[in-house]
N, C-alpha and C positions, 0 to 999 in steps of 0.2 A: 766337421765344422758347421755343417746347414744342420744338423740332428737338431737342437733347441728349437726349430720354428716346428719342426717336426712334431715333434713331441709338444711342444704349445697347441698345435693345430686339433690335434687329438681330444682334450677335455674341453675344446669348446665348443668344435660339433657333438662329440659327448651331451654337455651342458644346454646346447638349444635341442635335441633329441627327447632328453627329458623334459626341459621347459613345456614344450608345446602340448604335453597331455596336463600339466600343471597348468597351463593356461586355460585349457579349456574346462579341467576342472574346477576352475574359479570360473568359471561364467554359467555352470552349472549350479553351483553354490548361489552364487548372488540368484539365479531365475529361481529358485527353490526361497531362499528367504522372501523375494518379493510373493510369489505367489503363496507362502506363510504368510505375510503379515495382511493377503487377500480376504482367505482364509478369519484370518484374526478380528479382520474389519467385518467382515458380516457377521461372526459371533456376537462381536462388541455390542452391534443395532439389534442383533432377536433377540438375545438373551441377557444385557448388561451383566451386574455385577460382575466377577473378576474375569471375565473375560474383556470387559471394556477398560478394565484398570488396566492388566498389560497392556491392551492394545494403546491407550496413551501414552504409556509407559516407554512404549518402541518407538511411539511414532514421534515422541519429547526425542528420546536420544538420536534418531535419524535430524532428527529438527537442527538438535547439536552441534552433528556431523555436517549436515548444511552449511551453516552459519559459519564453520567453523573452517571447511574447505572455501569460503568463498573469502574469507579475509586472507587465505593461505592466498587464492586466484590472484587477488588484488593488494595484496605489500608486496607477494612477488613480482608483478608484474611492473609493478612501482619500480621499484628495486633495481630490477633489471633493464627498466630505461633509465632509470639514472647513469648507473655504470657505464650503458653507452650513448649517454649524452642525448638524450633522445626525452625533451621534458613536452610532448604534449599531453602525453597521460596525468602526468605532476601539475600542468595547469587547470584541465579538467579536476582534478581531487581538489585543487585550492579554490578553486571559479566556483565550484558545486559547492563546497562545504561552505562556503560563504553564505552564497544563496540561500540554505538550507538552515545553516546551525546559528545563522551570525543574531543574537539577539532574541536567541531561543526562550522562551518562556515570559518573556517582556511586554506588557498589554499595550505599551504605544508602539508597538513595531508586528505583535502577531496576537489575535484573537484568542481568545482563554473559549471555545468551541464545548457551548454547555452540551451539548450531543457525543462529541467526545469522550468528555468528564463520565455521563447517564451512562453510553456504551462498557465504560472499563466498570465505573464504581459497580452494573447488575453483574459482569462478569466475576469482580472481586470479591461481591455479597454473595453469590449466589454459588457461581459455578464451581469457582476454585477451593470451597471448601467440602466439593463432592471427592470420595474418596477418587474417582476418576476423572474430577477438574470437568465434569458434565462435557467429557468427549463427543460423546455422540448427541446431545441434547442441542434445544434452541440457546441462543443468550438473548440479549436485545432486541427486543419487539419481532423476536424470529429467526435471527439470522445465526446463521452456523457458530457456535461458541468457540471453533477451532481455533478461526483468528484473532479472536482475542491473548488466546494464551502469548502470542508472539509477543503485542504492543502492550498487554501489562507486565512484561518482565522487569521494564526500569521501577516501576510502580512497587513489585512484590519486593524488589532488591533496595529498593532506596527511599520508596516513600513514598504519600500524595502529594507531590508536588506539581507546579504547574511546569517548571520544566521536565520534569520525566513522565507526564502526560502525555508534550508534545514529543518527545526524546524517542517515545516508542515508535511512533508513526513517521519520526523522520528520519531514522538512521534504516528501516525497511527499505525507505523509497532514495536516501543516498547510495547505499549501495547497491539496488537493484539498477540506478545507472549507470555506475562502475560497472558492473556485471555486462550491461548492454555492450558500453562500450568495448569491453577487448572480447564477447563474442562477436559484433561486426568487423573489427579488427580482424578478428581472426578469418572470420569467412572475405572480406574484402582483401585479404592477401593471398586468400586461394587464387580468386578471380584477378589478383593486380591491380587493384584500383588504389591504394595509396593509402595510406593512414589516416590522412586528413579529411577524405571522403569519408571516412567513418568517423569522425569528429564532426562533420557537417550533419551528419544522419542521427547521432545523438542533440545536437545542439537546437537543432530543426524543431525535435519535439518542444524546445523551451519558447519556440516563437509564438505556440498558440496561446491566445488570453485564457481560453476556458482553463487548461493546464495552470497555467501561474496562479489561477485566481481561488483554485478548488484547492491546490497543494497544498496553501498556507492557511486551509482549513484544520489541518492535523486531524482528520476524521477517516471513518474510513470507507469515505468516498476518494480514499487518495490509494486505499490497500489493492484495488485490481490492477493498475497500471503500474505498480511497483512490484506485484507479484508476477505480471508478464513480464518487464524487463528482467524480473531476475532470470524466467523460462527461458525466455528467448536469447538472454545471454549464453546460460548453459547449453541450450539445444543446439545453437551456430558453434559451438566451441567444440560439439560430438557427435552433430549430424554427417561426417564425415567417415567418424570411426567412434564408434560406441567402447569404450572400455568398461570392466567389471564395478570399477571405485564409481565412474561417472553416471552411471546405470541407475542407482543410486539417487545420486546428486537428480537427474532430469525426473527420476518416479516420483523424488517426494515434493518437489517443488510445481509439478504439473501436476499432482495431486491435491496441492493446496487448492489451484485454482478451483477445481469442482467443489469445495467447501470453504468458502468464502462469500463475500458480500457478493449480491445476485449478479452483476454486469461481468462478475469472472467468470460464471459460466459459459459465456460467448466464448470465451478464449480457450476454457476447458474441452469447448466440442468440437474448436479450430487445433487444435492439439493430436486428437484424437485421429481428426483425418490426418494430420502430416505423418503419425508415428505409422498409423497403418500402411502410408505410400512409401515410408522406409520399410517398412516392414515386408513389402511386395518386392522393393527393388534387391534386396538381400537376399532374398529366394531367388529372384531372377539372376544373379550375382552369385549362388550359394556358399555363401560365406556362414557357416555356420553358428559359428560363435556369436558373428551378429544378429542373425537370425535368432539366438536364444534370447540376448540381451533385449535388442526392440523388441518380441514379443513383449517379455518380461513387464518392460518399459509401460507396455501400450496397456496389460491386464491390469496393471499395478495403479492406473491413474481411470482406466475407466471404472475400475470396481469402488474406488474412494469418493468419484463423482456421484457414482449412480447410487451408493450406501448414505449417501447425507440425504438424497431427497423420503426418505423413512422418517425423517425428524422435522429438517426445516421447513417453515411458512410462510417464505418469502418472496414465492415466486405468485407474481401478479400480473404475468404476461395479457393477460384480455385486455384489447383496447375498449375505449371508449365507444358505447354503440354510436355510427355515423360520422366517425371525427377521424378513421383512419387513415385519410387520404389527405385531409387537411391538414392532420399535425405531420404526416410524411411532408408535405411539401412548404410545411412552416421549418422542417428539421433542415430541408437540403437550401433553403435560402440562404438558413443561418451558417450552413454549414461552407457554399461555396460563395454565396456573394456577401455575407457579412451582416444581413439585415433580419431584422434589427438589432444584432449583438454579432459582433466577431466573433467566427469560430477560430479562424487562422487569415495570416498574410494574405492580401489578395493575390500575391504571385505565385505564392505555393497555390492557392485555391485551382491556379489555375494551371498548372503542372501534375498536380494529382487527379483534375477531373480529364488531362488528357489522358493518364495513367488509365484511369479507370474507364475508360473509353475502350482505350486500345486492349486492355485486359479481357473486359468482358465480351470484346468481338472475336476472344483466342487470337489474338494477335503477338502475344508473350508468353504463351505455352500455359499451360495448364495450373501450373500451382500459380502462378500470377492467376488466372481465373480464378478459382476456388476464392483466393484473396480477395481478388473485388467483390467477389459475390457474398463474402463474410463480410467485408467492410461494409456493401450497403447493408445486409442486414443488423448489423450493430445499429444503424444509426435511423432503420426502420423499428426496432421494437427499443430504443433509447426514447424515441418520441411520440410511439404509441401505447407500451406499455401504461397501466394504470399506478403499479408499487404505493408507496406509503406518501410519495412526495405529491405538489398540488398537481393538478392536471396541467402543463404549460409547456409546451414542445422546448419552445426556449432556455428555460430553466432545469427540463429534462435530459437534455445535451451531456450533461456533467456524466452519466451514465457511461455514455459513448468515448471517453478519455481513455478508456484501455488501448483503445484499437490504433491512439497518436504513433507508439513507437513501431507496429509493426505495419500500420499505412506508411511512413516515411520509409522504412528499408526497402519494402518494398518500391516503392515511387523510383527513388533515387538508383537503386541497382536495377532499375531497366532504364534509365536513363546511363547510366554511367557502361551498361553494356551496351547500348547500340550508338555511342560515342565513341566508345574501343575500339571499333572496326576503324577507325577513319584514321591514318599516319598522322597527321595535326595534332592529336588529340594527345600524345605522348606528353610533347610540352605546353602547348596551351591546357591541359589539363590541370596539370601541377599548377599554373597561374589561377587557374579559376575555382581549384580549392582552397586556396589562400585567400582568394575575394570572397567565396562563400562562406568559409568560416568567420572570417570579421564580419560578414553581414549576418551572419546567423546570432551571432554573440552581441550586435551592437541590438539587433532587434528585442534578444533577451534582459541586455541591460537595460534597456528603454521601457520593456514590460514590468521589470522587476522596480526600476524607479519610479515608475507611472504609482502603480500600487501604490511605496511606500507612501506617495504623493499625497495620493485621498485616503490615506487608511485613516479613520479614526475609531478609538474604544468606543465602542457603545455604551451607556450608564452602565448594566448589567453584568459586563467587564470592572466598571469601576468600582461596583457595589461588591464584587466578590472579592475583588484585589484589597480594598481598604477593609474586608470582613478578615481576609488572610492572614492582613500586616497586625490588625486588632488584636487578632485572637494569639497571635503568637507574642506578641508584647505582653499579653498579659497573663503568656502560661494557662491557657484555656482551650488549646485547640485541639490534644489530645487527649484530652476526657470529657467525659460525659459532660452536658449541657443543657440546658433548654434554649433555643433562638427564636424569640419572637421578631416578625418585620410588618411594618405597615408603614409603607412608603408608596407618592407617586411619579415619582422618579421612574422608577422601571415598571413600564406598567404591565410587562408579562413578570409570570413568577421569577422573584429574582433570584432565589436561590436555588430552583429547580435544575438538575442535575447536576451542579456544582456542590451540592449539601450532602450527597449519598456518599460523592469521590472524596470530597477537602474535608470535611464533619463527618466522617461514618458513626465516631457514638452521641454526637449532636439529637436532640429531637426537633423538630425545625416546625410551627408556629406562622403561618401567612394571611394576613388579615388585608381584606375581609372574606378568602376563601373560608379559611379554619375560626372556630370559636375561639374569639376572644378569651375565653374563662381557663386558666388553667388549673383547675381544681385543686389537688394537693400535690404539689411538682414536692420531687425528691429536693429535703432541705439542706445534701451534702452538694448536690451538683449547683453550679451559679447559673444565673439568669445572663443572659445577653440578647438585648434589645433593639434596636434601630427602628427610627420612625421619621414622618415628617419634622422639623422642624417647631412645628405648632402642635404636636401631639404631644400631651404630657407623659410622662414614662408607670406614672403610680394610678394612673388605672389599672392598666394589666398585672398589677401584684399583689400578691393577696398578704393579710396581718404578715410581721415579723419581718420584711425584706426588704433592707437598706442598700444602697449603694447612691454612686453616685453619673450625674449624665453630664455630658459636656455636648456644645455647640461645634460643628464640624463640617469636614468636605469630605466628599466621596475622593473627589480630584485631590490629587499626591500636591500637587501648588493651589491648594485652599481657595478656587474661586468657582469652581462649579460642584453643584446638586448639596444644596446646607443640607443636612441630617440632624436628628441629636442622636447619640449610643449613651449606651450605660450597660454597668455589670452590675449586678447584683448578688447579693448573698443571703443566705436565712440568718439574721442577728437577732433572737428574742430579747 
């Protein structure tokens, strides 16, 4: 009568007997592919040619497999709080994607970011037509070409447009806070702290101005802070227990950071220590498997760090001679009393400068230390460094935006752990996550309204949006061309880097930088003109080219910056 459990019992210890040399052979696999594609990466820098083409090759389809686990993370996790009724994740997706997507590509609601446009258009001219997409190579004015490949994919797929310009840069930084949020979820459910406390810790980052103000830049001075949350979401989701798939997931995405725009390598070097203190406590623990994986993990992301500085130019760490101590203490004004520009809330400023008090005296153990000791230096070489931007502590800040999400977990998880100890705290705490996240969210809708408040197009925006609408109405913006402009409406170049991304077979014409004369322009391609007003059009043309100009607005409701335009064509 009992023989069936019997007999059941039997193939299952059977089946975990075998299992567990199959487990471990998979984690020997995965640590032998990572240390191949190690391997592959410093081939790719000495030697190019085909060794650098697979090596994009692998690191495109690991890029895939990213991408591709992290929408699997996030519908499922969607998914599964719906079924049980559990919709804060549902309003974070809806609250977020608003913020983010609502009006995407729109010049009176989000800047058309001619630095943007210059960034994709050198990578689209130049890089991606190397047989290895200029993997290992500079793109823009130096900076690792890697990350580009990510934000011109809407571009390569669907076009130059001005929404899939910003589309690249914003569905990065959408989902890399999805990602944050259910790896704090996940680590704040170890520790008990509540859901909503991890709601609070994501929302928090949206309370800073500097944050609102750079995002809806679509540039990418947005890619470091979006490339951490996505790190740091997966790293709290597997710093617990490393699996072979997730191994993976954490090498390639904390390998981005080291090749990336410059302010990621702060976070690349803060990475480095965390894997190696896993990596210590595993041996102390001997857990072997883990012990393979974190290696793995740790080799895989310092060897992709250290192989980009063989190419990139971009690092311009030297301060200014005599100013380091000045812009240090212009950086920590801005940063904890607000002057003279908000870095954050003055409450938080001053929750995080007890944090960082209490951190740095070893008052919250050691990896709190390290932390503060990384946050002041992010935001000591944010405002001394010299980089390509003007010298201005102030304005240099933007740098320092990486370090938002993982100052606020920090902060918050030593507050919310030495509030645990206290019996009170069970349910007064539940109350005062409630009150936090409404105040965290009304702060962010007050940032995000403020904005829309004073946003306006600059001419430059106007002049490229009505060059867009022009050129498309009149079946001109896909072929070849001549553009001449001589306008004082925008008085920096107006078409500068918007002419390379929206016109790439355009020849583009700025007066009175470039010569007036255009000698013998091709008589198949038309002419397209813009100028003052007062400027007549049949100077700049030489025998045989008719068309016609008409009086205009740059402004969509015809009352600001008159222009005249005209097309012309060669009619002997």
């Amino acid at each position: 009568m009992n023989l069936f459990p019997t007999l059941f019992r039997l193939p299952t210890r059977l089946t975990a007997y075998l299992s567990f040399p199959a487990q471990l052979l998979s984690h020997w696999i995965i640590a032998g592919l990572l240390v191949t594609l190690c391997l592959l990466e410093i081939a790719a820098y000495l030697t190019h040619g085909a060794f650098s083409v697979i090596a994009s090759r692998a690191w495109a389809f690991m890029g895939i497999a990213y991408f591709t686990a992290t929408a699997i993370l996030i519908v499922g996790a969607l998914l599964r709080d719906l079924r049980r009724r559990n919709f804060v994740f549902a309003l974070l997706v809806i609250g977020l994607g608003i913020m983010v997507f609502y009006r995407l590509g729109n010049i009176y609601h989000l800047q058309i970011n001619y630095e943007s446009a210059e960034e994709l258009a050198s990578f689209l001219t130049d890089n991606v037509r190397k047989p290895d997409w200029g993997y290992t190579a500079a793109a823009f004015v130096g900076y690792p070409a890697r990350q580009f490949i990510i934000v011109a994919i809407p571009s390569l797929l669907f076009g130059n447009e001005v929404f899939w310009l910003q589309f690249g840069y914003a569905i990065v930084f959408y989902s890399g806070v999805l990602c944050l949020f259910l790896g704090v979820r996940h680590y704040f459910a170890i520790k008990q702290h509540g859901e909503l406390w991890a709601l609070f810790t994501v929302l928090s980052c949206f309370t800073f101005p500097y944050l609102i103000q750079y995002l809806y830049s679509m540039e990418q001075t947005i890619l470091p802070i979006a490339f951490v949350m996505h790190a740091l979401g997966w790293f709290l989701l597997s710093f617990e227990r490393l699996t072979a798939g997730r191994a993976v997931i954490v090498a390639w995405i904390s390998g981005l950071l080291g090749t990336c725009y410059t302010p990621a390598l702060a976070a690349w070097m803060l990475v480095q220590v965390f894997f190696l203190l896993l990596l210590l406590r595993e041996v102390r623990r001997r857990r072997r498997n883990q012990i393979v994986l974190w290696a793995s993990v740790w080799i895989y992301t310092l060897t992709f760090g250290l192989c980009s500085f063989v190419t990139r130019i971009d690092l311009r760490l030297t301060p200014k001679p005599g100013h380091s101590i000045e812009s240090l203490l212009t950086a920590l004004k801005v940063v904890f009393l607000g002057h003279p520009q908000e870095y954050m809330p003055p409450l938080v400023a001053i929750l995080v400068g007890i944090f960082l008090l209490l951190a740095l005296t070893a008052r919250l153990g050691f990896i709190k230390w390290i932390t503060a000791a990384w946050l002041l230096a992010v935001i000591y070489f944010s405002a001394t460094s010299g980089g390509y931007a003007q010298y201005d502590p102030v304005y240099t800040l933007y740098r320092s935006i990486l370090m938002i999400p993982v100052m606020m977990l920090a902060c918050w998880d030593s507050y919310l752990d030495f509030f645990g100890k206290f019996k009170e705290w069970k349910h007064a705490g539940s109350i005062l996550a409630i009150i936090s996240c409404l105040a965290a969210a009304a702060a962010t809708i007050h940032l995000y309204s403020g904005r829309r408040t004073i946003y306006e197009p600059l001419p430059k925006e106007f002049f490229i949006s009505f060059l867009l609408n022009r050129a498309e109405s009149d079946h001109i913006r896909r072929q070849p061309a001549t553009f001449i402009s001589q306008t004082s409406l925008v008085t920096y170049d107006p078409i500068k880097g918007y002419g390379e991304y929206f016109f790439p077979l355009w020849q583009m014409r700025i007066l009175p930088v470039d010569t007036p004369k255009l000698g013998r322009p091709n008589q198949s391609q038309p002419i397209v003109i813009i100028t003052d007003s007062d400027i007549a059009h049949k100077n700049f043309l030489p025998a045989g080219w008719t068309g016609t100009d008409e009086m205009t607005y740059l402004d969509s409701d015809r009352r600001r910056f008159p222009v005249r335009y005209g097309v012309y064509r060669y009619s002997p």
